[in-house]
DOVEXRO-599260 format. One record per residue (C-alpha): residue in three letters; chain; x, y, z. Coordinates in steps of 0.1 Angstrom, whole numbers. Layout:
// residues N
+---------+--------+-------+-------+-------+
! residuo ! cadena !     x !     y !     z !
+---------+--------+-------+-------+-------+
!     ALA !      A !     X !     Y !     Z !
...
+---------+--------+-------+-------+-------+
This chain:
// residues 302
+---------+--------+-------+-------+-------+
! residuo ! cadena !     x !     y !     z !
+---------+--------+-------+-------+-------+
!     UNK !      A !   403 !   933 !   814 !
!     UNK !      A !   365 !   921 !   822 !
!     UNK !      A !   340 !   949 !   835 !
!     UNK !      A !   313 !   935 !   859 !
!     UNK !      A !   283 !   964 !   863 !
!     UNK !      A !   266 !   957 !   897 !
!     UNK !      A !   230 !   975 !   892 !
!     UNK !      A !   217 !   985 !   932 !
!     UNK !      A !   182 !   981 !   943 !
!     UNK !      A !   165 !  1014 !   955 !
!     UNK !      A !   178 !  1018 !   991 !
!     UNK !      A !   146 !  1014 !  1004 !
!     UNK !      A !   152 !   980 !   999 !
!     UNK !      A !   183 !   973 !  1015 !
!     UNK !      A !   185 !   952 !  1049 !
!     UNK !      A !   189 !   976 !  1079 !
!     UNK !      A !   223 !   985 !  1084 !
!     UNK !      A !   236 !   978 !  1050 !
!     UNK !      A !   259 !  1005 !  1031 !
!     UNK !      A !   274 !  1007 !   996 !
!     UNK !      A !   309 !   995 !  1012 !
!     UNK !      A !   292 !   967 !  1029 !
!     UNK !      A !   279 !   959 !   994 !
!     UNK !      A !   318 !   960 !   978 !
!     UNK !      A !   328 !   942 !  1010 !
!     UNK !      A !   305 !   914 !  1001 !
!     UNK !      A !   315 !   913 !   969 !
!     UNK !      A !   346 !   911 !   971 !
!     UNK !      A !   344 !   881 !   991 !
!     UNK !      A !   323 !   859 !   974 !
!     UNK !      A !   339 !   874 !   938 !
!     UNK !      A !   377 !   871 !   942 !
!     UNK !      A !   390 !   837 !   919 !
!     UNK !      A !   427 !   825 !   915 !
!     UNK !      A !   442 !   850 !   885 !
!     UNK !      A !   416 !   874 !   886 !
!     UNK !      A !   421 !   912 !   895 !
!     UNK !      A !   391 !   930 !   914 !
!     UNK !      A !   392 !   966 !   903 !
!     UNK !      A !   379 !   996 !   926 !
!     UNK !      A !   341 !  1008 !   930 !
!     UNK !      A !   341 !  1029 !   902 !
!     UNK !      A !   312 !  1048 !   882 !
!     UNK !      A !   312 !  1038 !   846 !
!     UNK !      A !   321 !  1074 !   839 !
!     UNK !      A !   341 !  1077 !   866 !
!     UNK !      A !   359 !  1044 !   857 !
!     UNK !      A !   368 !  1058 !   821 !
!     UNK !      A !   378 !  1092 !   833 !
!     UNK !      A !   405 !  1079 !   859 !
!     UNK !      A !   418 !  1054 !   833 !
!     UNK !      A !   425 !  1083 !   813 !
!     UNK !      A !   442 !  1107 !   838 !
!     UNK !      A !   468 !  1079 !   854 !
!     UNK !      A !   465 !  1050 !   830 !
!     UNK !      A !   453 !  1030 !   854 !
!     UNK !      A !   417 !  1019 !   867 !
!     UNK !      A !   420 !  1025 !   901 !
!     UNK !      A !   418 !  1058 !   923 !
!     UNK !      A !   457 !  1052 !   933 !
!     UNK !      A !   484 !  1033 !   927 !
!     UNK !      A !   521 !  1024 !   933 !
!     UNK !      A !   538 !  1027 !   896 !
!     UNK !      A !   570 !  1007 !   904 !
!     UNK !      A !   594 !  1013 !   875 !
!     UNK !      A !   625 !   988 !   867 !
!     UNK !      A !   647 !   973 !   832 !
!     UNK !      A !   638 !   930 !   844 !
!     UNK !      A !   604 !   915 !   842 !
!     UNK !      A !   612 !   889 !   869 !
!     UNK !      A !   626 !   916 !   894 !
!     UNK !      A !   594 !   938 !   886 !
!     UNK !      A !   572 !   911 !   895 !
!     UNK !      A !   591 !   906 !   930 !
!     UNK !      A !   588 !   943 !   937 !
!     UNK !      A !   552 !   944 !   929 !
!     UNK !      A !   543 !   915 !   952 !
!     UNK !      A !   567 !   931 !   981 !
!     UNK !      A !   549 !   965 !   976 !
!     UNK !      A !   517 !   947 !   981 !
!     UNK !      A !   521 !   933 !  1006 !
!     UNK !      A !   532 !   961 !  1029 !
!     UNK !      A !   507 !   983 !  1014 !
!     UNK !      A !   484 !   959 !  1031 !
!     UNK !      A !   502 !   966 !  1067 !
!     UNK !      A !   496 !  1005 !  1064 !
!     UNK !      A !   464 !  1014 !  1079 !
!     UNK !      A !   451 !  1038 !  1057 !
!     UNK !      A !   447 !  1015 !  1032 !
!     UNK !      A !   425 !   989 !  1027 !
!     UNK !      A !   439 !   954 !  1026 !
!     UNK !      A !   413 !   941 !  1005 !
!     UNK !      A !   420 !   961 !   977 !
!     UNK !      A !   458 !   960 !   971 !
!     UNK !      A !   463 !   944 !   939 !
!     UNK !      A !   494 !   941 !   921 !
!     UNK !      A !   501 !   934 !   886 !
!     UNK !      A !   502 !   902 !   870 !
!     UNK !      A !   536 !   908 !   854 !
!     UNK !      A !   545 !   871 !   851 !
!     UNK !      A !   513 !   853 !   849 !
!     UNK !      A !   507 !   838 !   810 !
!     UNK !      A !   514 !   806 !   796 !
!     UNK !      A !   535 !   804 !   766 !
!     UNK !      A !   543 !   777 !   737 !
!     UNK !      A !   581 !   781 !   728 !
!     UNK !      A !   594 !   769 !   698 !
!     UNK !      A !   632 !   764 !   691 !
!     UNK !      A !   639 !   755 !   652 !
!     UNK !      A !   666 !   725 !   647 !
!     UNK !      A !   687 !   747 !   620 !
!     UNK !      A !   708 !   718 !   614 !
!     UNK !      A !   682 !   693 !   611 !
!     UNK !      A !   659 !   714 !   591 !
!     UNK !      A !   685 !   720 !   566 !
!     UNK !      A !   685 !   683 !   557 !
!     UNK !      A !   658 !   685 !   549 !
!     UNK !      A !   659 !   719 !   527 !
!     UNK !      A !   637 !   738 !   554 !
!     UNK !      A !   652 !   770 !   562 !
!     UNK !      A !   642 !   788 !   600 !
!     UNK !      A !   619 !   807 !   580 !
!     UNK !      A !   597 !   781 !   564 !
!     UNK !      A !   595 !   759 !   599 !
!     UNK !      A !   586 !   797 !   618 !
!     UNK !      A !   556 !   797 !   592 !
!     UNK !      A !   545 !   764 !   597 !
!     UNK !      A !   539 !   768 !   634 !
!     UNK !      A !   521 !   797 !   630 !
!     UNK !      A !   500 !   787 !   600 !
!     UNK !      A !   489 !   756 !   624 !
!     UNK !      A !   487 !   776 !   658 !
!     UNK !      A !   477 !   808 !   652 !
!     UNK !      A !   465 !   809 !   617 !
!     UNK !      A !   478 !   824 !   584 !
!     UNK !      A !   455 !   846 !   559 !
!     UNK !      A !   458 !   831 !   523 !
!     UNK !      A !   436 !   852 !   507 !
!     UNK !      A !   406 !   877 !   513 !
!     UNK !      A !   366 !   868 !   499 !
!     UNK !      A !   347 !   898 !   485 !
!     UNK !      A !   308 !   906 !   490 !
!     UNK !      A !   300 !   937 !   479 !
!     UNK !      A !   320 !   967 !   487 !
!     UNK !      A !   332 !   944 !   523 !
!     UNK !      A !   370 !   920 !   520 !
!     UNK !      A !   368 !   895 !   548 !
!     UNK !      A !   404 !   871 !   552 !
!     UNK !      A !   406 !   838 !   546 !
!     UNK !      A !   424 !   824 !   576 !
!     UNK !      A !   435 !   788 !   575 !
!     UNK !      A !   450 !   767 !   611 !
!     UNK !      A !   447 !   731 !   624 !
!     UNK !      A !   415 !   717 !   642 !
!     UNK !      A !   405 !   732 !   675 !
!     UNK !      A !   408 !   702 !   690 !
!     UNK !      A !   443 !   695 !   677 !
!     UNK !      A !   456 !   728 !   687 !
!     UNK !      A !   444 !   721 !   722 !
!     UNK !      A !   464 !   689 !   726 !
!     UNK !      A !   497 !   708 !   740 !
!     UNK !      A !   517 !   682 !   743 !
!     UNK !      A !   508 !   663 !   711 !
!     UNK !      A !   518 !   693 !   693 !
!     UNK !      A !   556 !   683 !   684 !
!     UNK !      A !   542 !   655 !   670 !
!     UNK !      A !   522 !   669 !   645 !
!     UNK !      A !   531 !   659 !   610 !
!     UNK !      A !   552 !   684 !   585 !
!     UNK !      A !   556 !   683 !   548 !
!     UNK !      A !   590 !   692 !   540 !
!     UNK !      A !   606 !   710 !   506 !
!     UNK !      A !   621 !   669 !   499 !
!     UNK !      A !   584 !   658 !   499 !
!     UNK !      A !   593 !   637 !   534 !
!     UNK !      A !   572 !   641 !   564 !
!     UNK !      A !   580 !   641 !   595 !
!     UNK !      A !   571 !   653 !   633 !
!     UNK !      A !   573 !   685 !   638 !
!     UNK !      A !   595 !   678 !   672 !
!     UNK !      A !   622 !   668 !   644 !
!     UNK !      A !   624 !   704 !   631 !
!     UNK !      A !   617 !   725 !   663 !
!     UNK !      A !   621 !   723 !   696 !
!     UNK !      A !   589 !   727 !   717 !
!     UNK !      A !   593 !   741 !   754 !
!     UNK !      A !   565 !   756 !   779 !
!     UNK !      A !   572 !   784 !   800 !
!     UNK !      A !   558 !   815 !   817 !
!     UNK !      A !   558 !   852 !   807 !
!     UNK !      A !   542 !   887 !   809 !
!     UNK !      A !   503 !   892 !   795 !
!     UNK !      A !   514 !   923 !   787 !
!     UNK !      A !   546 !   943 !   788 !
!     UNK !      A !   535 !   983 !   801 !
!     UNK !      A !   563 !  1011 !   799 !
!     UNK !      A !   567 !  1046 !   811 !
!     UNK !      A !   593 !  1071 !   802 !
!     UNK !      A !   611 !  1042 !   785 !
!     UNK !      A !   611 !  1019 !   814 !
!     UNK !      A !   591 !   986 !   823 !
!     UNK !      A !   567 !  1000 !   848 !
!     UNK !      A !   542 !   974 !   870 !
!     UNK !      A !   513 !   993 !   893 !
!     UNK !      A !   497 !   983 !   930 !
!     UNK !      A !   464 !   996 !   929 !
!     UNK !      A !   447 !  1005 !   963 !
!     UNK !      A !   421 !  1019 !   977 !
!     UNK !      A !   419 !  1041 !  1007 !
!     UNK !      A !   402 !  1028 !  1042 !
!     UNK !      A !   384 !  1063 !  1046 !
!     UNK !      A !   406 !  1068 !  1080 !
!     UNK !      A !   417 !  1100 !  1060 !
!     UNK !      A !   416 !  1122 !  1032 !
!     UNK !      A !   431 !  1109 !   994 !
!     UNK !      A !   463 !  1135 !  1002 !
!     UNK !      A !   464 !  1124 !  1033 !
!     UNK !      A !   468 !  1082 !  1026 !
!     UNK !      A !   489 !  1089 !   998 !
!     UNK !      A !   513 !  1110 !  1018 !
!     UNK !      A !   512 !  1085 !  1044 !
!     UNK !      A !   515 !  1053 !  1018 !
!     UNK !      A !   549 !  1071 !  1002 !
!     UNK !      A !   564 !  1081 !  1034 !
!     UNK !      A !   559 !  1043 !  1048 !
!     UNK !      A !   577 !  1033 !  1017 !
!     UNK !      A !   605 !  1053 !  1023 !
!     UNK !      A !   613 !  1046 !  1058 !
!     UNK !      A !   609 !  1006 !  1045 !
!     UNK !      A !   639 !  1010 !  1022 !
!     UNK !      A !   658 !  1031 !  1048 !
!     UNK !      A !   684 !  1008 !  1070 !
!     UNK !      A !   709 !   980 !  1070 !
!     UNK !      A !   685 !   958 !  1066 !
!     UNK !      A !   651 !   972 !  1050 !
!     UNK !      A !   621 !   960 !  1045 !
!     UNK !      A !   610 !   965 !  1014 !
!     UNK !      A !   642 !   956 !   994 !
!     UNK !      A !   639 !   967 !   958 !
!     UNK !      A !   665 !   961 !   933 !
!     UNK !      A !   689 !   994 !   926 !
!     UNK !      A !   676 !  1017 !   899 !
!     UNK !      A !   643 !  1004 !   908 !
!     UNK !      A !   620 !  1032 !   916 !
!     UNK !      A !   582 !  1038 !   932 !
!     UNK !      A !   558 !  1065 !   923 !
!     UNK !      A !   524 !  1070 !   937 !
!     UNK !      A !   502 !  1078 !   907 !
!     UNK !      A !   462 !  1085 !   906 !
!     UNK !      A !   432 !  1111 !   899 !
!     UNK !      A !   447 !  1127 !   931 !
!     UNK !      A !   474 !  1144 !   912 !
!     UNK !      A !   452 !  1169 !   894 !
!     UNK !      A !   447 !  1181 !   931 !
!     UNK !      A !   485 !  1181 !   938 !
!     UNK !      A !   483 !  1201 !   906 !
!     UNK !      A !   460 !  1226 !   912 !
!     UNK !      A !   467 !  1233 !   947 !
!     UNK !      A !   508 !  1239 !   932 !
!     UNK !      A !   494 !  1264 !   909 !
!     UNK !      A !   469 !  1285 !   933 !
!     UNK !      A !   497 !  1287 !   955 !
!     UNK !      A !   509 !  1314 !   929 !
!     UNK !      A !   479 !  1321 !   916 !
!     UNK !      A !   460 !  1338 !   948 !
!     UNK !      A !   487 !  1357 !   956 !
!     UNK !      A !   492 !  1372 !   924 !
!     UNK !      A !   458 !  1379 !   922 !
!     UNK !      A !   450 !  1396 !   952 !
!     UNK !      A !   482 !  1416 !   944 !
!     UNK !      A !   466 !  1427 !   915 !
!     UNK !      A !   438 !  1439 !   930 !
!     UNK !      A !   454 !  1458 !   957 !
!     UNK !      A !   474 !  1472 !   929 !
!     UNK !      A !   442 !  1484 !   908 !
!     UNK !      A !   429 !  1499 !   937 !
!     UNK !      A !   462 !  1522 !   945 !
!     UNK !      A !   454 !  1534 !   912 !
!     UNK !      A !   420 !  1548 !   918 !
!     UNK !      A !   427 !  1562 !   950 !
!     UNK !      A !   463 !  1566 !   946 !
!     UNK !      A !   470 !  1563 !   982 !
!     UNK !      A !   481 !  1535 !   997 !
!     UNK !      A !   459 !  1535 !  1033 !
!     UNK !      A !   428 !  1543 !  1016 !
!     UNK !      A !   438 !  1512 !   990 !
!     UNK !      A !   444 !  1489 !  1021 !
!     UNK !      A !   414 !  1501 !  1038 !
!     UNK !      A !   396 !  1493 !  1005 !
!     UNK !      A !   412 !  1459 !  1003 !
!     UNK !      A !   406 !  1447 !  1036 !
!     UNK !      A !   366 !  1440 !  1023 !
!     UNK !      A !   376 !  1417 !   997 !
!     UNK !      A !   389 !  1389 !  1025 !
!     UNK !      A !   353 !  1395 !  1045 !
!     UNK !      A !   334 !  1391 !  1014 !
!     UNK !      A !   352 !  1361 !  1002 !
!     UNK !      A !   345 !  1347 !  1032 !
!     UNK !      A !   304 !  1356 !  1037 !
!     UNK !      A !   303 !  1343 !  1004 !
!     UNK !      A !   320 !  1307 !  1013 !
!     UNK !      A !   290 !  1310 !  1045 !
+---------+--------+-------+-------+-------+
């Protein structure tokens, strides 16, 4: 994840006519590259707060939760792209996950092959990763501070891919040969990172709203548009069975706290009205009593 901080001139300096979203607009234009993500407008404090609520930097999001990487990657990319035909959200910020988007160097080991040559699976498994990714032999201490001794091939042999199965292993007879003999080397394509919720793979589709509405409003708009797309013969937004969608985001500590003051105001104007039959102990002196507490609440909220 890579942070860009956009420090803003003092307003006074702006062209006419230019606003903060005209700023992000811009941005956004000129900023999005091939494989890179653009996040939301966030605060720096506001960035790390929303992270922490949802998981996820972004004021919403689709949380799509499935059991295959391939099939979650589908679904992220279908939910995208009818996010981006709702209009209450805005198209240029629907981004999905990268579920399937890393480069990876696989290595099968010859077991037959490397037994001839006394190698076990183990000893060729080492060998790679002594040369690719590097192998602490030992530690060097300075003081009260251990630093590990890491030892790997050349940079520049490392970044030759394809000469890689060609690189030259000493084996337990005192031979050497390619490595290609002992292991077969295949390129492929697999997730930068593997995220899970309540024991499932889970993949998000951050968006942002247009401002036609309220947060409540789009998201309530965004999951009832989903729904009706999976809804028919022949839907439009076909997601595997067993796959499910969520909407997830700093709104939900609203959803939250509206669900409890639902049960909370009541209760509490019930206990008022109760403590108030107790001084008078009649009920339409209490009521008369009670009716002030409405009026005041509401010359307090003028």
């Amino acid at each position: 994840m890579i942070e860009t901080y956009v420090m803003l001139k003092p307003k006074s300096q702006w062209r006419p006519g230019m606003t903060e979203k005209a700023i992000w607009d811009r941005i956004n234009a000129v900023a999005t590259l091939p494989g890179v993500t653009p996040a939301s407008p966030l605060q720096p404090i506001e960035g790390r707060v929303v992270m922490l609520q949802s998981g996820i930097k972004a004021p919403m999001a689709i949380r799509i939760y499935g059991d295959d990487l391939d099939e979650l990657a589908k679904a992220a990319l279908d939910v995208a792209n009818h996010l981006k035909q709702i209009a209450e959200v805005d198209p240029a910020t629907v981004n999905p996950d990268i579920v399937l988007g890393k480069p990876y160097v696989e290595f099968e080991v010859d077991r037959k092959t490397a037994a001839r040559f006394g190698m076990s699976t183990m000893m060729v498994n080492q060998i790679v990763e002594a040369a690719l990714g590097g192998m602490n032999v030992t530690y060097t201490v300075e003081g009260r501070e251990r630093y590990p001794i890491q030892i790997r091939y050349q940079r520049d042999v490392r970044e030759q891919i394809d000469n890689l199965k060609r690189l030259p292993v000493v084996t337990q007879t005192g031979e050497v040969v390619p490595l290609e003999m002992l292991a077969k080397m295949d390129k492929t394509w697999g997730p930068g990172q593997m995220n899970s919720e309540d024991a499932r793979l889970v993949a998000h589709v951050s968006f942002s709203p247009s401002g036609v509405t309220g947060d409540l409003e789009t998201v309530a708009a965004v999951e009832e548009s989903l729904r009706a797309a999976q809804r028919g013969k022949n839907p439009k937004l076909d997601l595997p069975e067993g796959y499910v969608i969520q909407a997830v985001g700093s709104f939900q500590n609203q959803i939250e706290a509206n669900q409890r003051l639902m049960f909370i105001v009541p209760l509490v104007m019930l206990t008022n009205l109760f403590i108030i039959y107790l001084q008078f102990r009649k009920l339409p002196i209490a009521l008369a009593v009670f009716t002030g507490i409405p009026v005041a609440f509401g010359g307090g909220m003028i």
